[in-house]
N, C-alpha and C positions, 0 to 999 in steps of 0.2 A: 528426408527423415529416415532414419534407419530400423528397422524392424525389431531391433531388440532396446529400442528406448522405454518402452514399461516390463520389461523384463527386471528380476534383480538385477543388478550392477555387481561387478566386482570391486566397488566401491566410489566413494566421493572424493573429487579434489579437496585439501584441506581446504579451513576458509583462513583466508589470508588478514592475518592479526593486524597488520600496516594500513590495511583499508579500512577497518571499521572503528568505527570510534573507543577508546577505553573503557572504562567499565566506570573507574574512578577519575570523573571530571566535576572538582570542588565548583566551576561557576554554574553547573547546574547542579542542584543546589540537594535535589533531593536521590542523584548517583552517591552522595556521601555514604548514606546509611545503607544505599541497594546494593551497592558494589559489594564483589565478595574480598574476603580478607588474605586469603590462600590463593597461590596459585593454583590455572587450570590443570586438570587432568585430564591427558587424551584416553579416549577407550574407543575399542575398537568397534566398528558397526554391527550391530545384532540384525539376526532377520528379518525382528519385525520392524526395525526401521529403513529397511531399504524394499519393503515388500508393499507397503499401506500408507494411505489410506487409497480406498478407489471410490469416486462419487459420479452419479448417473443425471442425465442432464433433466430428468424425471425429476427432482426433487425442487427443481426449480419453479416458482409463480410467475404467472404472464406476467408480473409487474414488481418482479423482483429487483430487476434490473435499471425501474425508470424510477427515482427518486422523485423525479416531479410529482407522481399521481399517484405511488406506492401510499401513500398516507394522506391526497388529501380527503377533504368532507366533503359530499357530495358533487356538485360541478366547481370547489374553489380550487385556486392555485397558489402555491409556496410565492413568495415576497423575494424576489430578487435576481441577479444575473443566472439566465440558463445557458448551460454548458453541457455539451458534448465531452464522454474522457474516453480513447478508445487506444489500443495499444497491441502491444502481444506480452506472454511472460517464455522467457525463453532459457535454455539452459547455459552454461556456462562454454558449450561448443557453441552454442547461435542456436539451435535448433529449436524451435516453438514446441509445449507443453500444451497436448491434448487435456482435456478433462480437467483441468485445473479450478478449484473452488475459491474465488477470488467474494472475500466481504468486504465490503464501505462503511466505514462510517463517518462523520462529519458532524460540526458545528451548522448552523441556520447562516443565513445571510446577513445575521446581526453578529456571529460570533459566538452563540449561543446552543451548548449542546441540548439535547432533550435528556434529560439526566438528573438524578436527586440531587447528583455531591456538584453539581454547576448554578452556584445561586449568583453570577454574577447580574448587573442589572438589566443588559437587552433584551427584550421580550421572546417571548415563545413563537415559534409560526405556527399556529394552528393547524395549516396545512400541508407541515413537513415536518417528518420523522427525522429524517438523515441517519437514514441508512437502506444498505441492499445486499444482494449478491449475484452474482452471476458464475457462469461455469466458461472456461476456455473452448473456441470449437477446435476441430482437429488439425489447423494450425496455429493454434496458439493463442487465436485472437479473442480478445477481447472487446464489451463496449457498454456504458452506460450514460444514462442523462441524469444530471444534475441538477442543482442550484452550486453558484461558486458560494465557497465558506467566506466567514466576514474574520477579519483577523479578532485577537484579543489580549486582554493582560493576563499576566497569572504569576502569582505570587511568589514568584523568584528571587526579584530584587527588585527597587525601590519605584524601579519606573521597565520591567522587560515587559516584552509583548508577544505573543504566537504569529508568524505569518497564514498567512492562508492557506489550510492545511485539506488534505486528507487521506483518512488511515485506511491501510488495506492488511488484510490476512488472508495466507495464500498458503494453500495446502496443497504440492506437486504429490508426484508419484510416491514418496516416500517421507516418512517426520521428519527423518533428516534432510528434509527438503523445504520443511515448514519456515514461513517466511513473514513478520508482520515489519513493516515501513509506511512511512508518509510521502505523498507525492505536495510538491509546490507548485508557485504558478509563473511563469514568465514574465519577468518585469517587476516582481513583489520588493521594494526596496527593503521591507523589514527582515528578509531570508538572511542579509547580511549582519542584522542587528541580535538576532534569534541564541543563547546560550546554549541552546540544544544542540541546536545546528553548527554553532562554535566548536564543539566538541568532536565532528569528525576533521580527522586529521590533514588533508587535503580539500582544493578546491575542485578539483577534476573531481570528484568523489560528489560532493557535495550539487557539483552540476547535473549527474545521475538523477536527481533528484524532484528536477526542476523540468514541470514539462512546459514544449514549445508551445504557444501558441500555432495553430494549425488552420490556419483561415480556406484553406482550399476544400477541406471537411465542415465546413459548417452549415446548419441549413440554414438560405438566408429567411431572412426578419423573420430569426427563431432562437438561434442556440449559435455561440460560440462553440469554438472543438480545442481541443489538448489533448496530444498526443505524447501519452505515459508507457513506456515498454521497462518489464519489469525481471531481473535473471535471477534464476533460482542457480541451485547446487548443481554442477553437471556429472550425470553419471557417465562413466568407462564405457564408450562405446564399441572399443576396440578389445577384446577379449586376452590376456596375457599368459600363453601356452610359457610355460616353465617346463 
């Protein structure tokens, strides 16, 4: 890793318009009204987004990280498959992201967010919140324990369904580094079914996405592992004398 990686940058690779999905895709349903109407305009990077945010590993709870026990009641335990997700978030050169502020959040094992606007019918887990966060060490890495999520419908169209999901928000070196995505799960047939996920343009793209099952990581008769590595915006690590 190079010494001037939390330094400003003399800027960011653009983000490459061909990889990420449109803005305006009619089969998901509610990009119609979000999408903006106008084309993008580029501007150039201001200071304070290649300068901030910086977060300290201080701000973090011994059980920020373990989903399992982060919320249950006394000695109970959350209902369902425990999983291990551990990974790195790395730059656009490869290079792991120190201090990075990685959140979770997820639906229950039934599908079921903890949520006012989620009245669907699967019960609540008394014992699980879903959600955490954790911070990157100084290679990049990442790691937290779960419950896996339960897939679910949602009101798309007549009969779509969510695969088994979970969301992350990820705050690098800089805003314009800022980063929110969902990770999948290996093997999920309905990823191919999903209008969301219809909507990126490629399969390579969409396989990013999708973490392997990692059985060599897991602790036995305890936890499943998936192994999710996540790339943010890479800053100019080579400095360009004019």
């Amino acid at each position: 890793m190079t010494a001037n990686i939390s330094k400003p940058a003399a800027g960011f690779y653009q983000r490459d318009r061909t990889w990420q999905p449109p803005a305006h895709t009619p089969k998901y349903k509610t990009s119609i009204v979000r999408s903006p109407r106008l084309a993008p305009i580029s501007l150039d990077t201001t200071i304070s987004e290649i300068t901030g945010p910086r977060f300290d590993h201080n701000i973090i709870g011994e059980l920020d990280n373990d989903l399992i026990r982060n919320y249950a009641k006394d000695d109970g335990s959350p209902i369902g498959e425990r999983i291990i997700v551990y990974g790195r978030i790395l730059d656009e050169n490869g290079r792991g992201i120190p201090d990075c502020l990685i959140e979770m959040w997820q639906a229950n094992s039934a599908g079921r967010y903890r949520h006012l606007n989620d009245g669907t019918r699967p019960p609540l887990d008394p014992n699980f919140g879903g959600c955490g966060r954790t911070i990157t060490d100084a290679n990049g890495a990442y790691q937290f324990a779960t419950i896996k999520p339960g897939p679910y419908p949602w009101p798309n169209g007549p009969n779509d369904w969510r695969p088994s999901h979970i969301h992350f928000s990820l705050f690098g070196h800089a805003f314009a580094q800022r980063l929110i995505t969902q990770m999948y799960f290996e093997g999920d047939p309905l990823i191919w079914h999903c209008p969301i996920i219809g909507s990126i343009p490629s399969k390579e793209a969409i396989e990013t996405l999708i973490a392997p099952l990692d059985l060599a990581n897991t602790i036995p008769m305890d936890s499943i592992a998936y192994k999710f590595d996540m790339v943010l915006r890479g800053q100019r690590s080579t400095y360009f004398e004019n």
